[in-house]
C-alpha angles and dihedrals in degrees: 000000000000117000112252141086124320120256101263132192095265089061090074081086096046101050111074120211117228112204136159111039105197111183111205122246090270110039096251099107147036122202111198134170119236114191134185144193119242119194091179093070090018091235141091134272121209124170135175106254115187121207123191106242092228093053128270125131118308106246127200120258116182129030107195107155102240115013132331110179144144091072115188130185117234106232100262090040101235097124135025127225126216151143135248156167102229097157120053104249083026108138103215115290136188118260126171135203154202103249091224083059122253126142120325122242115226113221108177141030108179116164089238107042146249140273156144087042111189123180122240111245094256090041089234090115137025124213114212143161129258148172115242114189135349121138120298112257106237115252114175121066085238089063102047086051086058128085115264117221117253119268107237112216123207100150138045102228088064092131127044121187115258098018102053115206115023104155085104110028113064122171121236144176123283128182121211136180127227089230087081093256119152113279111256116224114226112174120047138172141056099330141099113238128203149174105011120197136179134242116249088244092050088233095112139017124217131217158165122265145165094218103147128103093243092062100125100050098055150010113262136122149167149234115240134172125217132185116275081235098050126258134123115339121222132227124237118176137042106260093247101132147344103304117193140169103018118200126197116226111239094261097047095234099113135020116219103207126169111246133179101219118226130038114277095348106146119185093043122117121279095236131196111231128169128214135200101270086237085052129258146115106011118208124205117230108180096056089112083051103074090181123103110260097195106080098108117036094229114135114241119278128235128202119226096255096053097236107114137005134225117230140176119238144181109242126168097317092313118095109208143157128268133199107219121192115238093217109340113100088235096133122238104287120213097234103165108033142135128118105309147079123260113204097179139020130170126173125216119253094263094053096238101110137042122197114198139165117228139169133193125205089281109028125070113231119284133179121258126171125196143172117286094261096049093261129134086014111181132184106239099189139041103176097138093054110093075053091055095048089057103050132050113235122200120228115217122236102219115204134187130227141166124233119164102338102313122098107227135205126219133176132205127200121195121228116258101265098038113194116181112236095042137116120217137186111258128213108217105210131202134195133228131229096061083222096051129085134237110216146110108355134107103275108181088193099070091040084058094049089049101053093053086061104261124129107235125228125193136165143180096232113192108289100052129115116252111069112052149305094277096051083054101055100039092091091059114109081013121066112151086027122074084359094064096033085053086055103051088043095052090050084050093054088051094054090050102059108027108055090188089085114084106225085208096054104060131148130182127208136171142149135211103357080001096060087054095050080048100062095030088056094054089046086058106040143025100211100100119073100209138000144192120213108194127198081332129165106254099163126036093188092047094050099051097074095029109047127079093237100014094100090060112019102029084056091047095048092047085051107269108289114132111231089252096056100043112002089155087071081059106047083047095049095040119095087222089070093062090045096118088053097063118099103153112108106261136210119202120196123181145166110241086214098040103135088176101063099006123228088254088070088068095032093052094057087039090062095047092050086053102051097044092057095257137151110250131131113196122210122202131195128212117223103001139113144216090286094051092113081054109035098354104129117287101252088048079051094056101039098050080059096053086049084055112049092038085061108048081045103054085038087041111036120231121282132281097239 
């Protein structure tokens, strides 16, 4: 570790993140978005920045006044497509334009907003997203003071977190033309529409879409293709699992698409498969890859000759790229790796070149581009560097152990002002998901940690993406069993091998599924002194019928059983349950509008702490959702850290240094 000050909350507003690498058509540019938290206006600030693909200084692009992003290069490269609020209360909209800079074209204005945009083959037209439908917010005082009409429920996926009410507004596809002629709406009725793509011929555009009967009860869909010009679309696929992002192969023929397979089976690998573009019998390409191929959201990419495709995949705490053969039996090849965490990739249109964004522990993310295979990678920007110089970061020791059977990674970051001999108080961390990893990313959390003077302590318990299939699935039917043993193991392994953390100075904290394994844990031991359960699942019964995804996901990851035939499986496995056993002082931090795990999860364990005569302090916070430690509004942002960290020091003492 550099000497230096530790990262602090306030530097939040000082990193930039660096997202969305798009290489032009041929390889000479790189449009990327930079965005930025201001705490002065409480928003964020995301600009198009442009780098040169041979190395100079990154140059902005746009200079929209709030955030342009998404940008997408039209096929001959002239121009350059992207969306933007441009108006104060503006939903994103689509602007184009000229590639040598100039004024942008707007080309919509829908009441709901615009995303996912994708240029037709000759650049003439764009297909996008967008929200048809759904009850006018009131504006005018005069509104708010009068009666609402009453919202009329027939399914049961009628909210979604982060979005609110979607029962009637469903987003479909829209064409529109670069000449500034009205969109033309494509797709209708009671479906949600995503990830439209044109035909290499520009005649039809494919998508994802949840078409089937069965809609409502699990999570499939299915690619169609409908007519450029609207009609009826077409399906393509055979309804087995959630499909997303389709590609067509060079010469049309096949679509590569990302799919989970399986109804409602959660904690399997996202796979790439490809189908017949008429439909058909669909192959699986990644099933020697027992990695999950879903971490981006970045559709496959072919190369021009059609033979293999480049995909992103978990791996170990790292997130890379992998070349995967279209039919020969040449297994998946790490071709982009390294420590570290890509969150964007694109490919010029030769094949010859891949631009990607990438960050390490302690390193925001920057662009690099690099040949096809990996090779003569370079780093192309270095905007958070004057920030870097002035912070002392500190770098993780991974370490290895066994448990029953499976082979687990933990990480261990030292405390800004390290002094050998020293005991400090150590923060345990745990992820959400469950079926998601911890790993080597930038992580402002645990910088943060770190430079309040706490060792930091991580781990990829079973049940975490990363290591296979079968380490995925193994907290399923369990959690709160081989999940929470792998956590305090894992803490135990860190103790004894690392003297620096002081074994009488322990907090927990977790949010989402860690949140759940938070207050499950203090509900099953005494060693930590204080904890914080963020946004967490309390009550599995509760959270069935309340929660955006807990009739599905919440019932799958128990094991299947529905309340009614085995409700005794979800009092046991619910936090609420052990209420009575936790004495550790909690902190319990929610989202007043989380519609994933809903604010009465966190209300529920606050009033039995209270009732039984416990220490624990609940923070609310107005207007956000379940993503608000992620994307909430900086100054919520800011302000949950310093919750946080006034907590774990008055439970944990200061430092000794």
């Amino acid at each position: 570790m550099s000497t230096g000050r530790g990262m602090v909350p306030e530097d939040l507003t000082r990193v930039v993140f660096v997202t969305d690498p798009q290489l032009s058509p041929d390889g000479r540019w790189i449009a990327f978005v930079v965005t930025s938290l201001s705490d002065e206006r409480d928003e964020y600030l995301s600009n198009i920045w442009v780098v040169d693909a041979a190395g100079g200084v990154p140059r902005r692009f746009t200079a929209g006044p709030r955030r342009d992003t998404e940008p997408r290069w039209s096929p001959d490269g002239t121009r350059l497509a992207f969306l933007s609020e441009r108006a104060p209360k503006d939903k994103l909209q689509l602007y184009v334009m000229p590639a040598d800079g100039g004024e942008p074209t707007k080309l919509t204005a829908l009441e709901n907003g615009v995303g996912g945009a994708a240029w037709s083959p000759d650049g003439s037209r764009l297909a996008f997203v967008s929200p048809v439908g759904g009850q006018r917010e009131p504006e005018s005082e005069e509104e708010k003071r009068k009666s609402r009409p009453a919202r009329v429920i027939t399914s049961v996926k009628y909210r979604f977190n982060g979005e609110g009410f979607v029962y009637d507004r469903r987003p479909h596809v829209f064409v529109v033309s670069t000449d500034g002629s009205a969109p033309l709406q494509i797709t209708d009725g009671d479906f949600i529409d995503a990830d439209p793509v044109w035909s290499p011929e520009g005649e039809s555009i494919v998508f994802a879409s949840a078409r089937h009967a069965e809609r409502d009860d699990d999570d499939a869909s299915d690619l169609w293709r409908v007519p450029a010009k609207g009609g009826a679309p077409q399906r393509l696929t055979e309804t087995s699992g959630p499909v997303m992002l389709p590609a067509f192969s060079p010469d049309g023929r096949s679509i590569a698409y990302f799919t989970r397979p399986g109804r409602n089976a959660y904690g399997r690998n996202v796979r790439l498969f490809v189908v017949p573009s008429g439909g058909g019998a669909a192959a699986c390409l990644t099933s020697a890859l027992d990695r999950s191929c879903g971490p981006l959201h970045v559709r496959p990419l072919w190369s021009p000759d059609g033979r293999s495709v480049v995909v992103a995949a978990e791996d170990r705490g790292d997130v890379g790229l992998w070349r995967v053969a279209i039919s020969s039996s040449e297994p998946p090849a790490r071709i982009v790796g390294g420590e570290r965490a890509l969150n964007g990739c694109s490919a010029s249109a030769d094949g010859r070149m891949l631009a990607f964004a990438a960050s390490s522990p302690v390193a925001p993310a920057e662009v690099f581009a690099c040949r096809a295979d990996g090779s003569d990678e370079r780093r192309l920007t270095e905007l958070n560097r004057g920030w870097t110089e002035t912070v002392a970061l500190s770098t993780p020791e991974r370490f290895r152990f066994t448990r029953a059977g499976f082979e687990l990674d933990v990480w261990v970051m030292r405390p800004a002002g390290f002094v050998a001999g020293r005991r400090y108080p150590t923060l345990l961390n745990v992820h959400g998901g469950p079926h998601a990893q911890y790993g080597h990313n930038f992580f402002d959390e645990f910088q943060v940690y770190a430079g309040a003077g706490y060792a930091v302590v991580y781990t990829n318990p079973r049940g975490s993406q990363g290591y296979g299939e079968a380490f995925a699935q193994a907290v399923v039917g369990d959690w709160g069993g081989g999940d929470y043993a792998d956590v305090m193991a894992a803490l135990d392994e860190a103790l004894a091998r690392l003297p620096f953390i002081d074994p009488e100075r322990l907090g927990v904290l977790g949010g989402s599924y860690g949140g759940f394994l938070t207050s499950w844990t203090v509900g099953h031991t005494k060693r930590f002194k204080a904890a914080c359960s963020e946004r967490a699942v309390n009550c599995q019964y509760t959270m069935f019928g309340t929660s955006d995804i807990g009739h599905s996901f919440n019932v799958v990851e128990l094991g299947g059983p529905l309340p009614w035939e085995d409700m005794a499986r979800y009092i046991e496995r619910s936090p609420l349950t052990y209420a009575k056993d936790i004495v550790t002082p909690l902190l319990i931090v929610h989202s007043e509008d989380d519609l994933r795990c809903p604010i009465e999860q966190g209300e529920q364990l606050f009033v039995a702490l209270k009732k039984l005569r416990r220490e624990v302090r609940f923070v609310r916070f107005p207007g956000e959702n379940h993503e608000m430690s992620r994307s909430g509004k900086p100054r919520h942002r800011l302000e949950r850290f310093r919750h946080i960290l006034d907590w774990f020091a008055a439970h944990l003492g200061k430092t000794a240094s």
